[in-house]
N, C-alpha and C positions, 0 to 999 in steps of 0.2 A: 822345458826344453833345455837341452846341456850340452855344450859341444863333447865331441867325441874327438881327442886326440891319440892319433896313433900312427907308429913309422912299422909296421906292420907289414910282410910282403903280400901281392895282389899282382891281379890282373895285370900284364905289363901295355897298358896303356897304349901307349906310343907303338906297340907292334901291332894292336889289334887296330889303329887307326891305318898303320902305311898298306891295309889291306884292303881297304876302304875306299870308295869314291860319293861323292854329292851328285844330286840330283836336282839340280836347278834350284834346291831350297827347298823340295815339298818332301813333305812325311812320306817315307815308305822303304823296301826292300832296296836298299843302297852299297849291299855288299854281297861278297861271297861268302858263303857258308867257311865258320871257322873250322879248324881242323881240332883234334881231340886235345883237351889241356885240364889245367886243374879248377874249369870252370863245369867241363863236362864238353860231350862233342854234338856235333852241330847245330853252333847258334848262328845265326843268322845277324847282321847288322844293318841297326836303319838309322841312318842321319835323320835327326828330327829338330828341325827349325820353328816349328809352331808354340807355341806354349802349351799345349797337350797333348795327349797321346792314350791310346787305349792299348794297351802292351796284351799278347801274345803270348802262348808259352814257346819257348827256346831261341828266342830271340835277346837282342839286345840290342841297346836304342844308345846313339850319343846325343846327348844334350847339344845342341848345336845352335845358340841361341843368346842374346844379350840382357832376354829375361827370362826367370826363372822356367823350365819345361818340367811339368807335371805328368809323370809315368802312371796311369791307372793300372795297380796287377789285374791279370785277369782272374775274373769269378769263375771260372772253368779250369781245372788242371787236373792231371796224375801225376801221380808219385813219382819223384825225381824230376819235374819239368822244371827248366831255370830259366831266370828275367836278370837282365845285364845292364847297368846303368852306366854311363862315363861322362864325365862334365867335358865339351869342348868347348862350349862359348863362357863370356864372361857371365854367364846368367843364373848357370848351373841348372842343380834340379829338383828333384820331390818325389818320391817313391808316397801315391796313394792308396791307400788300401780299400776294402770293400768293408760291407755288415760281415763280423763273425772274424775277419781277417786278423793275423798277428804276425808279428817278426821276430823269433828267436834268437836275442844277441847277444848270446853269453861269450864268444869268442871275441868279441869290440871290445877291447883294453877301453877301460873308462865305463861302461856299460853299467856297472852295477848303482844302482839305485838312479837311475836317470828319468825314469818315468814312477810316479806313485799313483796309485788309485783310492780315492775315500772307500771306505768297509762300515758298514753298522753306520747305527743312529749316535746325533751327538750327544753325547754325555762326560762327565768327571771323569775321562780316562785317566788311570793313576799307572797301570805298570803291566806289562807283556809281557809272552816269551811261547819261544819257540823249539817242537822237537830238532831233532837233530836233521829228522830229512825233511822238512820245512812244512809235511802237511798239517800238523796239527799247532793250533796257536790256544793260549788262555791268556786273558786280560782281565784286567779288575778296576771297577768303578767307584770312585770314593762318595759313598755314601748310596752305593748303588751296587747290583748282583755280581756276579763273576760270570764271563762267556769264554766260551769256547766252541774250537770250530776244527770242523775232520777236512776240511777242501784249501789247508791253505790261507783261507783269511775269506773267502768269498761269501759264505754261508757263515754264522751262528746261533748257539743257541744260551741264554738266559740261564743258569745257574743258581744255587745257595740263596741265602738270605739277604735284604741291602744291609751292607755296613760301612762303614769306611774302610774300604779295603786303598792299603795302602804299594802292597809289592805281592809278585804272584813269580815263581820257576816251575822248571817242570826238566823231567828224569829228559833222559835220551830218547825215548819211545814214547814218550806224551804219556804215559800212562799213569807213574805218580807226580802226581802236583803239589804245590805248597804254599800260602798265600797268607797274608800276617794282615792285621790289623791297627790300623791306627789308633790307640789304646785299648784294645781290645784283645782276643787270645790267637793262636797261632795255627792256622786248618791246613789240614792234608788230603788227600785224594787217592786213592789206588784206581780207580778206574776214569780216568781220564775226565775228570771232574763233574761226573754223574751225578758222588756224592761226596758229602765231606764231613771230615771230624774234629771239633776240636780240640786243641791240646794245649798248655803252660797256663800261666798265670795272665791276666791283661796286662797289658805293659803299651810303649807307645814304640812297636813292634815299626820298622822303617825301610825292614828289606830281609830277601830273604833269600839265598841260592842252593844249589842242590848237585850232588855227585849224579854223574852218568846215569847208574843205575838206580837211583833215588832213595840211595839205602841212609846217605852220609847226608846233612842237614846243615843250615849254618843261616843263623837270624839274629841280625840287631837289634838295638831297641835304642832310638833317640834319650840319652839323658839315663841311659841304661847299659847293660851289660854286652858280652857277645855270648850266645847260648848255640849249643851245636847236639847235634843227635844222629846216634849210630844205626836207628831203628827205624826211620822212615817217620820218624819226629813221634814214635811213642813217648820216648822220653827226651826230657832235657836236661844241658849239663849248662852251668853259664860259665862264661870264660874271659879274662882279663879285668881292665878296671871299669869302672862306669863314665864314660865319654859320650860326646854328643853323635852316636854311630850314625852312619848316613847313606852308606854301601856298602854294600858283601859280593865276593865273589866267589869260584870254587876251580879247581882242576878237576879234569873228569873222576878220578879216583876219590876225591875229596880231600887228597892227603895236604897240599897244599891251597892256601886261603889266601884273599887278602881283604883288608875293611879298609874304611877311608872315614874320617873325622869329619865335621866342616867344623872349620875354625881351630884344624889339630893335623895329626900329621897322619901319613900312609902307615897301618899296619899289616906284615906277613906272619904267617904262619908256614911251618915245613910239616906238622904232626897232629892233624885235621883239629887245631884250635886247642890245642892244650897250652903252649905256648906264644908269646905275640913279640915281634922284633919293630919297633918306630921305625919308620923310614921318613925321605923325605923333608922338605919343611913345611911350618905349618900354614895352611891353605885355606880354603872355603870349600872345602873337597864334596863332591854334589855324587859322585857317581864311580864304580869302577868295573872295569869285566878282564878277565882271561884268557887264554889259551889253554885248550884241552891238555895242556902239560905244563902249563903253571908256568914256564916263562919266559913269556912276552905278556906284560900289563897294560895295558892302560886305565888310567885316570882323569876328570876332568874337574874343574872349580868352578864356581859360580860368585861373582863371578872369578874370570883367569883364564888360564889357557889349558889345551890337551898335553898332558903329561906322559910318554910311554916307558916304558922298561924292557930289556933283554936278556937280563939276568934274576930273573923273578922278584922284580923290586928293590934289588939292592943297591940299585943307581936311573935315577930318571931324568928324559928330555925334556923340555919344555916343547912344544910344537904349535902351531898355529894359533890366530890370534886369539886376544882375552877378548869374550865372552859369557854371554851367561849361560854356561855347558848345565844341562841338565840330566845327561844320560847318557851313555856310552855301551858299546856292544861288540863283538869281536867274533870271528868266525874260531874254529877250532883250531888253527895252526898260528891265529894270531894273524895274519898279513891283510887280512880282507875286517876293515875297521866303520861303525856309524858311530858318529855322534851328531846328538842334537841342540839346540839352542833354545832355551827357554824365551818366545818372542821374535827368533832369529830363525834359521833354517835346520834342514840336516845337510849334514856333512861325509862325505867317504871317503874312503883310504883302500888302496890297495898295495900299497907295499909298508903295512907294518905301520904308519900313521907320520910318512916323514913328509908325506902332502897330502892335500885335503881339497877336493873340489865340493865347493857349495850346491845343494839339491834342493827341491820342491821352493814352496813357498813360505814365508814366516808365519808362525801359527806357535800359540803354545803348544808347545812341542814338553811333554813330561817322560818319556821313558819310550826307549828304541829297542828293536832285537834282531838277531842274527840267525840264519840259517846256518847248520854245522859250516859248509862249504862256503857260505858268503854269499851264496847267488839269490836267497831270498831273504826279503829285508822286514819290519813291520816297525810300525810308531804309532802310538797316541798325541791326539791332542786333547789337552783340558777342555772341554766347554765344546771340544767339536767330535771328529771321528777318530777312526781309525783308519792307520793309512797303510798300506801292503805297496811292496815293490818286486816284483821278477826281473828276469832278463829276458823283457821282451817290449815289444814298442805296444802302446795301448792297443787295444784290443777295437776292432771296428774302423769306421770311416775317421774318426779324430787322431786313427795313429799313423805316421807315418815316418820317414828317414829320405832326408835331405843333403844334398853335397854339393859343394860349388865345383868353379870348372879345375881340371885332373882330379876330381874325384872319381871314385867308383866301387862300386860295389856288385856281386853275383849273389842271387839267391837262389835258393831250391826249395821246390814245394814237398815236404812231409807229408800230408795226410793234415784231415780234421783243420783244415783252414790257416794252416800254420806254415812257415816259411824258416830255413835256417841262413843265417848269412855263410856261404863259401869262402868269400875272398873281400877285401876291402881295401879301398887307400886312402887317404885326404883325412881330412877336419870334418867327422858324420855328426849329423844330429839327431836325437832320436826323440819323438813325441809319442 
């Protein structure tokens, strides 16, 4: 549960109340039908003093109450029907939902990763990743298969051989894959990791990323080299000195890279790994990712603090507290940012990583990932699951959206059990 802050315009409040009259305190039709606004036209208003309510479509109820009033949507609606909340008493209120129910809150500034849901059985989760339009995810277990899933993160299925699989990318389309081994050789995918081949030498292989279209390659090796491939990891080339690699990242073209040391400093690349520039000072550098155009960075240590760049590495911030960052993830424009805490929580950012509100629960937390656009989230725990985040309030009777009094919030019924927020104001909470 994670406050929702936002100065966002809404419903005006105060005009839809001076329309309004009470009714001796009991639940029911306490107003004139509203007139057409950017809520939609005629809701209806009920002053509701009780602590619950069975809510109605096109209606709208005010919280009118000193303890919390609980809105139940209705299980019955058509497409386009809206349910109107407004906090008047000090009690506020509770937007609950039914079986099958959701709330789409991609437009709530703060929204993104506010709610997670465990995925799959718990095992060694080592390292995720995600296509570009978020429905397809592949993760890798160390010491354990490689899965992959077509819905998103809901569904998977078991994969390849157990090995210690330590890091897994994937092209833009999900289609080629790429997934290294903890001492062990380097495997790829063209069909969406049906099957896989592998390719180098063993080495103590520690990450591995991938251009757009999955042509251009780029894989560490802990206490080893950096080795890159033109060909969808037929071949390889290795590149720079032998350091204790620890993170790779890529721009969608491949052209620009960056790795990260632990216990050494950030390195770029402008010329997909032919040559390497140090940046930075030397760190316990755990994890790095991208922007689809190579620059805006970020960085994280382990422990230390989140590190970003605006200039593709060639000068970085320091940003929220030191921890022990284990992972980091970035949507493609770079503003919409996860990081995790190894023992600690995840963390997001939505403007570029100059604040960071804390998410989910502490959990080995090994390796996060991003949707192109930021709006879907995923993470491993070691020893436990896998976790997926939308923008949307769980799913069933356990989700709902909460606001104290001058809150408020309009929803509209979609279709397939789903609801979009219209309009909002206050401090939302979303479960």
């Amino acid at each position: 549960m994670n406050t929702i802050k936002n100065t966002a315009f809404l419903l005006l409040t105060a005009l839809t109340l001076a329309g309004c009259s009470g009714s001796n305190g009991a639940t029911g039709p306490a107003g004139a039908t509203g007139s057409t606004g950017p809520a939609g036209p005629g809701i209806t208003w009920v002053d509701v003093t009780t602590d619950s309510v069975q809510a109605v479509p096109n209606t709208g109820y005010m919280a009118d109450s000193v303890s919390q009033v609980t809105v139940t949507l209705p299980a019955t609606l058509q497409k386009g029907d809206i349910v109107q909340v407004s906090g008047v008493g000090t009690g506020g209120w509770k937007i609950a939902q039914n079986a099958g129910q959701t709330v789409i809150t991609s437009n709530l500034p703060g929204s993104i990763g506010a709610v997670w849901t465990p995925r799959e059985s718990a095992r060694n989760w080592r390292s995720v990743a995600y296509s570009a339009d978020s429905t397809k995810l592949v993760a890798v277990v160390y010491g354990g298969q490689i899965y992959t899933s077509t819905d998103s993160g809901m569904t998977w299925t078991a994969r390849e051989s157990a090995r210690n699989w330590n890091s897994v990318a994937s092209s833009a389309d999900g289609t080629k894959l790429v997934a290294v081994v903890y001492v062990g050789q380097i495997y790829t995918s063209t069909d969406s990791g049906v099957t896989w081949t592998p390719h180098e030498l063993a080495r103590i292989w520690s990450s591995a990323a991938s251009s757009s279209d999955g042509t251009k390659l780029v894989a560490v090796a802990y206490g080893g080299e950096i080795y890159t491939s033109t060909d969808s990891g037929a071949t390889w080339t290795p590149r720079e000195l032998t350091r204790n690699w620890n993170s790779v990242a890529s721009s969608a073209d491949g052209t620009k890279l960056v790795a990260v040391e632990y216990l050494g400093q950030i390195y770029t690349s402008t010329d997909s790994g032919a040559t390497w520039t140090p940046r930075e000072s030397t760190r316990y550098w755990t994890s790095v990712a991208s922007s689809a155009d190579g620059t805006k960075l970020v960085a994280v240590a382990y422990p230390g603090q989140i590190y970003t760049s605006t200039d593709s590495g060639a000068t970085w911030t320091p940003r929220e507290s030191a921890r022990r960052w284990s992972s980091v993830a970035s949507s493609s424009d770079g503003t919409k940012l996860v990081a995790a805490a190894y023992g600690g929580q995840i963390y997001t950012s939505t403007d570029s990583g100059v604040i960071w509100t804390p998410r989910e629960s502490a959990r080995q937390w090994w390796s996060v990932a991003s949707s192109s656009d930021g709006s879907k989230l995923a993470a491993v725990d070691y020893g436990g699951q896998i976790y997926t985040s939308w923008l949307n309030t769980t799913v069933g009777d356990a989700g709902s959206i909460s606001g104290g009094q001058y809150d408020a919030i309009a929803l509209q019924y979609i279709g397939n059990d789903t609801f979009t927020v219209l309009s909002h104001e206050g401090n939302l909470i979303l479960q």
